[in-house]
N, C-alpha and C positions, 0 to 999 in steps of 0.2 A: 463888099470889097473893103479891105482895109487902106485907110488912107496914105501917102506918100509919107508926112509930116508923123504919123504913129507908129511907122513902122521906124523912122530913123530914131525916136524918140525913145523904144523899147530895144534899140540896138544900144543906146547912149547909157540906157538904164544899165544893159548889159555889162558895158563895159566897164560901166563904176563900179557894179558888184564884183566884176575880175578885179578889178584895180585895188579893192579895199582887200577883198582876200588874200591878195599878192601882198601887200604890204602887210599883213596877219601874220602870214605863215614863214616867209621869207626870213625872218629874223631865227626862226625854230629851225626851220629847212637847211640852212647854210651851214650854219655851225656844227650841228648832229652830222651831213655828210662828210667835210672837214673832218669831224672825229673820227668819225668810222674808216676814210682811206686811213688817217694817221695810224689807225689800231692797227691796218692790214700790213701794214710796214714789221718785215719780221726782224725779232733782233739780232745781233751778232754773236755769236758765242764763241768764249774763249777756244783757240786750239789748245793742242797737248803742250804746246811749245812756251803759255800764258801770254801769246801775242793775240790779237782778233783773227778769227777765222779770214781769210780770204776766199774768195769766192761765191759761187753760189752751191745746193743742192739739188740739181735736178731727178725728178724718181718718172718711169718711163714704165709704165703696167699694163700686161695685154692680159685678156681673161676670157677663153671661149668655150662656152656649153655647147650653142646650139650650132652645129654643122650644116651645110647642106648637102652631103655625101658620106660624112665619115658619122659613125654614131657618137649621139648626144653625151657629155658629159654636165657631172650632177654639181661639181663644187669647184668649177676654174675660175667662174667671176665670183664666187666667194672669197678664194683664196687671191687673188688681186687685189679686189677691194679689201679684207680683212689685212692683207701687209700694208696699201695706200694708207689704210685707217689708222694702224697702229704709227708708222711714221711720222703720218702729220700731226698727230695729239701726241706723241711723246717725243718727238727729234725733230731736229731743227731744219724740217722740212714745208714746204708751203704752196700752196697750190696755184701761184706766180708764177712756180717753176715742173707742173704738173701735165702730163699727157697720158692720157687714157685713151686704150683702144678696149670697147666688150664686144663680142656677141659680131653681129653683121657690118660694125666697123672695125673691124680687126680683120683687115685684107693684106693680099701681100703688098700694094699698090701702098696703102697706107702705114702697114709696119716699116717699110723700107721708107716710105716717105719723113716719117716720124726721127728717123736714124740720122736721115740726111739733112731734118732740121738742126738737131741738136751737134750735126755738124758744121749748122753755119751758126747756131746761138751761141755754146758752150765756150767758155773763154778758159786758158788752163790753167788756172787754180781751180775752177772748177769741179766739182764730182757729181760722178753720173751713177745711179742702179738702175738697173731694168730687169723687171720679174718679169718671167712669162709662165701662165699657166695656161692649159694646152694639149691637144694631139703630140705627138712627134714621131716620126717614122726613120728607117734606115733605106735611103732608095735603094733598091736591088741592083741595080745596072752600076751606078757611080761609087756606089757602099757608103755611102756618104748621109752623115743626120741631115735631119729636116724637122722643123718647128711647122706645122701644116695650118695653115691661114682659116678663115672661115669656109672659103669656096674654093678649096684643095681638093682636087680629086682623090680618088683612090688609085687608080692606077694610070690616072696622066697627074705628072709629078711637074709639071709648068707652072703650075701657084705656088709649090709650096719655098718655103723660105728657105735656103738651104746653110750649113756650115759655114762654106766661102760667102755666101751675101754678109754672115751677121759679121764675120770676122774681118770684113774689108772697111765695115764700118768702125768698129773698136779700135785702129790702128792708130796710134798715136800722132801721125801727117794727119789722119781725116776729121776726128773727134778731140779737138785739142785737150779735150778735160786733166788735170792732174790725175785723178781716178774712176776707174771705172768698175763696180763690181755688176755682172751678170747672175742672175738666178734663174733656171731653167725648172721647171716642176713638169717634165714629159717625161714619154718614154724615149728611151735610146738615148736621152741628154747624154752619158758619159764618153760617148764619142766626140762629141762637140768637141769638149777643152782635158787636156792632159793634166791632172790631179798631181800635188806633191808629193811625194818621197820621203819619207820616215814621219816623223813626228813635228808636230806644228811645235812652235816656242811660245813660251810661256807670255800671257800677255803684261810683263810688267808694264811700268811706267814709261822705261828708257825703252822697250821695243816700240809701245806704241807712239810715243814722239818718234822714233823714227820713222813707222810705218806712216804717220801722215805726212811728212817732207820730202818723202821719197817716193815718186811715181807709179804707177799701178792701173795694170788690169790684169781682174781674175771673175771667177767661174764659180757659182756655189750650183749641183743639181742635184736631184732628189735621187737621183740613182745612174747606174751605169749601161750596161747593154741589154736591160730587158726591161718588158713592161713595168711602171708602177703603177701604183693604186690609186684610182683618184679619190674612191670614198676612204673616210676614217676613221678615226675614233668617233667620230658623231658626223653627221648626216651633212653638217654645213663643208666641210674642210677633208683636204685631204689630209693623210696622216702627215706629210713634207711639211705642207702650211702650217698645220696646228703646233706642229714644234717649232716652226719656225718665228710664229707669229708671238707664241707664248714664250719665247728665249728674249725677245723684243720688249713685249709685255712685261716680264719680271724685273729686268734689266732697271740692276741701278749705277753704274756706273756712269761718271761723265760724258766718259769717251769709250765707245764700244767698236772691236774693230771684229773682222768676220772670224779671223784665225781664233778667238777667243769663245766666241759662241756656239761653231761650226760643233766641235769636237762634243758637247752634249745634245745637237739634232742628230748628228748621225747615229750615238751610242741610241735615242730614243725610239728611232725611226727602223733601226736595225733587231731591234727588242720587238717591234712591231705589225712589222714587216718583211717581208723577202726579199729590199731591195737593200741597195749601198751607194749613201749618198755620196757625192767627192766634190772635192775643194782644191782648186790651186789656180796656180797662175796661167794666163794666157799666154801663148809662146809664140814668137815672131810678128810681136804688135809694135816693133818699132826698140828706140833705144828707153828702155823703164828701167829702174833702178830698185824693184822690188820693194816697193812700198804698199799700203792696203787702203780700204777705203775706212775713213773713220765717221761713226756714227754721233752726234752732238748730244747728250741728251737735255730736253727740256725739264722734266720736272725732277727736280733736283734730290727729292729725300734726303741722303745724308752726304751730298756731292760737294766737295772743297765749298772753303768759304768763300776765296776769292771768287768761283764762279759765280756763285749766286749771289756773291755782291755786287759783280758788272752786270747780272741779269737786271739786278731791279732797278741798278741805276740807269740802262736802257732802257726799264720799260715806264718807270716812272717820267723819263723825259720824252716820251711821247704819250702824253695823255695831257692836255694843251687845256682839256676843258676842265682840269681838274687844276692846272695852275691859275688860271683865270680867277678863281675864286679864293687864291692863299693872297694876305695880304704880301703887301711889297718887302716887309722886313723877314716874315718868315721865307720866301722865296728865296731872300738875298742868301738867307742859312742854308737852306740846302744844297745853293748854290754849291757853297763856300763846301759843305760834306760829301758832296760828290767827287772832290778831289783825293778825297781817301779810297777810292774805288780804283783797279786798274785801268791805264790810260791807255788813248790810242794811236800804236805805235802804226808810222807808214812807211812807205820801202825809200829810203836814202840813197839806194844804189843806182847808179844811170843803166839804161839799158834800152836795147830796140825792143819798139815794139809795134805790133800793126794796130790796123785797127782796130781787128774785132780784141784784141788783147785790152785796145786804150776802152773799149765798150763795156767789160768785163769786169775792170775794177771795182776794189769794193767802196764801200763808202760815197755812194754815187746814188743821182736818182735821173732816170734818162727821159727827157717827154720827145726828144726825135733823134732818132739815130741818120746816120748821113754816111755816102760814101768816103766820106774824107774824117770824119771825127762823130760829134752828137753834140745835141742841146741839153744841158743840164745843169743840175746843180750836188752841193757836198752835202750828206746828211750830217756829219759829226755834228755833236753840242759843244761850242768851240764855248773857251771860256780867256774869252782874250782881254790882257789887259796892256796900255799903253804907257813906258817909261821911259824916262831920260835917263841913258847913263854914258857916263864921261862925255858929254854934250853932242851924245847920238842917239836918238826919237829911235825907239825901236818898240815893238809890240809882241809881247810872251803869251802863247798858244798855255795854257796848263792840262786844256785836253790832250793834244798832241806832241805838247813840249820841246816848240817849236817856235825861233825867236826866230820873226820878220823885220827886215828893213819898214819903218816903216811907209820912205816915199818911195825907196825903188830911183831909178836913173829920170832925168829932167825931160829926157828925148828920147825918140826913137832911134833902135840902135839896129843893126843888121850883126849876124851871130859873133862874127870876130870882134866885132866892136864890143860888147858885152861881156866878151869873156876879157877883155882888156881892161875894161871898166871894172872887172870886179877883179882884176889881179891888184888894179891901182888903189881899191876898197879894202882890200888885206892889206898891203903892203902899208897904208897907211893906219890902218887897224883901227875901222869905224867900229865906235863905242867901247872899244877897248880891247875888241876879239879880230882873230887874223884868222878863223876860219871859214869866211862867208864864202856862198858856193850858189849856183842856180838851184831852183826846185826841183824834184821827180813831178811829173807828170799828176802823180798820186798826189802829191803834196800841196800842186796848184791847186787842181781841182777843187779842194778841200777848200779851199777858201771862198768857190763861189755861192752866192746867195740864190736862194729862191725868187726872192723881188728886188728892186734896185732900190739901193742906199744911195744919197747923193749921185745920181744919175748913171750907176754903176753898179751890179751884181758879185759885188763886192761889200763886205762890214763898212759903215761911217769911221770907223776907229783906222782904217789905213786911209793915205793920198790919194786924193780920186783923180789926181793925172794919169796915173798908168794904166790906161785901158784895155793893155794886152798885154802880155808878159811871156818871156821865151822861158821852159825847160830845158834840162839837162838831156833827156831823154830824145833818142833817135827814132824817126821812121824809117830813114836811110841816111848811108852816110853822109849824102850832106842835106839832109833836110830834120829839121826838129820839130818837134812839141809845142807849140802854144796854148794857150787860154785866153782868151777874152774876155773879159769883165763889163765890154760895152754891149756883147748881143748873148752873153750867158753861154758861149759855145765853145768847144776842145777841137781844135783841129791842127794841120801840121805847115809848116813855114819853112820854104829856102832858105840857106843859109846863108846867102848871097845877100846882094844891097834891096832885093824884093821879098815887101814881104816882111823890112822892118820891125820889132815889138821892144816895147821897156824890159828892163830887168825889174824884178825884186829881190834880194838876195834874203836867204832864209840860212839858220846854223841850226842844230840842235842842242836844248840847254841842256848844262852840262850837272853832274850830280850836286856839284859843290855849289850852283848857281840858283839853284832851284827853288832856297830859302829866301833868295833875294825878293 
């Protein structure tokens, strides 16, 4: 038998050996994780318009071979994965914002469930695609398409997905996204969505800034009212996918939008095939203004300068472990170089908004969302510096180019009181300017930190009295926008005497000021 006294003694041994390896490895462990979420963080890329993208990219892919009634198909999870794949390695897509249905998870319980997520996540700048490759049938009784699930009958039509299910989700009330493009790779697809009329326009420059500011849902499918093909030119791909995927593939343009690509799949697939793919908009999804979905691209080849000088200057400011090792003077350079890169512009305008809109924002990183707001913080690389002018402490943003009070009001104020306070701040024209104004929502945010400065999730470089601070921006009419800088959290505040919060008053500087 082992003794009482040997056995605690070879636990004690135990535990030193844990305790020295902890101390070994923890130094390697921490920092290498820390790297790696930082890497997963994707960047922003410019829109058509050379402002930053708002939003996210959501891509939503169903892919099914093996049926359990209807017969087997040879290349629907090819051609799923094969569009997923080209996506995320070429466009500004990420797998944050990724949902996959293959094979025996691809049900109707779960495709409609997936629909109905993205109709509580999706914020509207957001853009949404969803491929589906797949059966599809015309019911006989209803005449109506159907997209047919895994465990879709053949002739009981209760599973299968139908027209009215996908199309009550794409409405613009349901799916708030700015855009949404649909790609169907079945049979019967052309029934689904009504195809355009005459001739797409030409993708210049000016159509495509407009097509991404302007709202959208539309349809791309490999064919009209009769069977297509699922095998193709080779054994993996249908003929649809393979040109679809290799229009993607070749693609060097910044910004790729579908009107632009569409027109050499169909001439390819029509060369190829017996079928006729169609393209157009979705009709009766609410009030849309005819806009498309616009594709980002990542690797740049011969794409503007400016873009791929914001690329590197976001990608180089997230690589943390790479700064660690530049001494302090080089650091302060490229500081200083980074302001030759386009900056980042945030919305000035006041405006309602709900939640899930205040969740949605970009330039955000959320660790808990709430029914009233979220906990988080701003990712920009602020590059703030602190000056006196005409004997007013103010602080210049040259990321955002945005010039903060820098104490903000002594006390808490209730909403009328605030904006009195800051009529009495113009009127007497702190630090020389008579434009100061409350923040957007966006613009607060922007300022909160990941850890606390001076006891506050807020830069040391502002007053750490103002622990909360009211916006401009509405949840209703009489209740606003705050942030808090004592618990790191966005949520929204009466506008009455409950409920209290500081001001900070923010302008944007102006061109002529900029050299100051």
């Amino acid at each position: 038998m082992y003794s009482e006294k040997g056995i605690f003694r070879r636990m004690e041994i135990k535990k030193l050996v844990f305790l020295l390896t902890f101390i070994l490895i923890f130094p390697i462990i921490i920092p290498n994780l820390h790297a790696k979420e930082q890497q997963k963080k994707a960047s922003v890329p410019l829109s058509p318009t050379g402002h930053e993208a708002r939003g996210n990219q959501w891509l939503f892919v169903i892919g099914i071979n093996a049926y359990t009634e209807w017969p087997l198909l040879s290349t629907a999870v090819n051609d799923a994965r094969a569009f997923k794949d080209v996506l995320l390695r070429r466009y500004f897509f990420d797998e944050h914002h990724l949902i996959e249905l293959y094979d025996k998870k691809a049900t109707r319980k779960n495709i409609l469930g997936k629909l109905r997520l993205l109709a509580r996540k999706a914020g509207p700048d957001d853009s949404i695609v969803i491929f589906y490759a797949g059966h599809g049938s015309l019911d006989s009784v209803t005449k109506e398409s159907c997209w047919i699930p895994v465990e879709g009958g053949i002739e009981d039509t209760s599973a299968w997905v139908t027209n009215h299910d996908i199309r009550s989700y794409l409405k613009i009330d349901a799916i708030a996204a700015k855009h949404i493009l649909l790609i169907s790779d079945a049979c019967f697809s052309g029934d689904f969505f009504k195809g355009l009329s005459g001739e797409l326009p030409e993708a210049t420059d000016k159509v495509i800034k407009l097509a991404f500011q302007m709202a959208s849902r539309q349809a791309m499918t490999s064919g009209g009212l009769e069977p297509v093909h699922d095998k193709g030119l080779s054994s993996e791909n249908s003929i649809f996918a393979h040109f679809l995927v290799k229009a993607l593939e070749e693609n060097s343009k910044p910004f790729l939008i579908p009107s632009d690509f569409f027109p050499g799949i169909k001439d390819a697939v029509v060369e190829h095939a017996e079928q006729l793919p169609i393209f157009g908009p979705l009709r009766g999804m609410g009030e849309l203004e005819g806009g498309e979905m616009v594709f980002f691209l990542k690797q740049y080849g011969d794409v503007d300068e400016k873009v791929k000088g914001r690329q590197f200057a976001s990608e180089h400011l997230e690589k943390p472990e790479k700064q660690e090792k530049m001494a302090e003077e080089k650091k302060m350079t490229e500081i200083e170089s980074f302001k030759d890169y386009p900056k980042i512009n945030l919305r000035s305008i006041y405006r309602k908004m709900s939640v899930r809109h205040a969740q949605a924002m970009p330039h955000i990183a959320i660790h808990e969302k709430t029914d009233w707001g979220f906990y988080g913080f701003g990712t920009i690389p602020h590059d703030y510096k602190l000056k006196s002018i005409n004997g007013g402490k103010v602080v210049i943003d040259h990321t955002t180019e945005l010039m903060w009070h820098q104490s903000g009001s002594g006390s808490n104020l209730n909403y009328k009181e605030a904006t009195k306070l800051l009529d009495e701040l113009n009127k007497e024209g702190y630090a020389g300017y008579h434009d100061w104004r409350l923040p957007t929502l966006e613009e607060a945010v922007s300022l909160l930190e990941p850890e606390k400065q001076n006891d506050l999730y807020i830069n040391e470089v502002f007053d750490k009295e103002q622990s909360s601070i009211w916006t401009g921006d509405q949840y209703t009419p009489v209740i606003a926008w705050r942030v808090d800088f004592d618990s790191g959290s966005v949520s929204w505040g009466n506008y009455g005497n409950f409920g209290g919060n500081y001001i900070r008053p923010v302008r944007r500087v102006q061109g002529n000021e900029k050299s100051r």
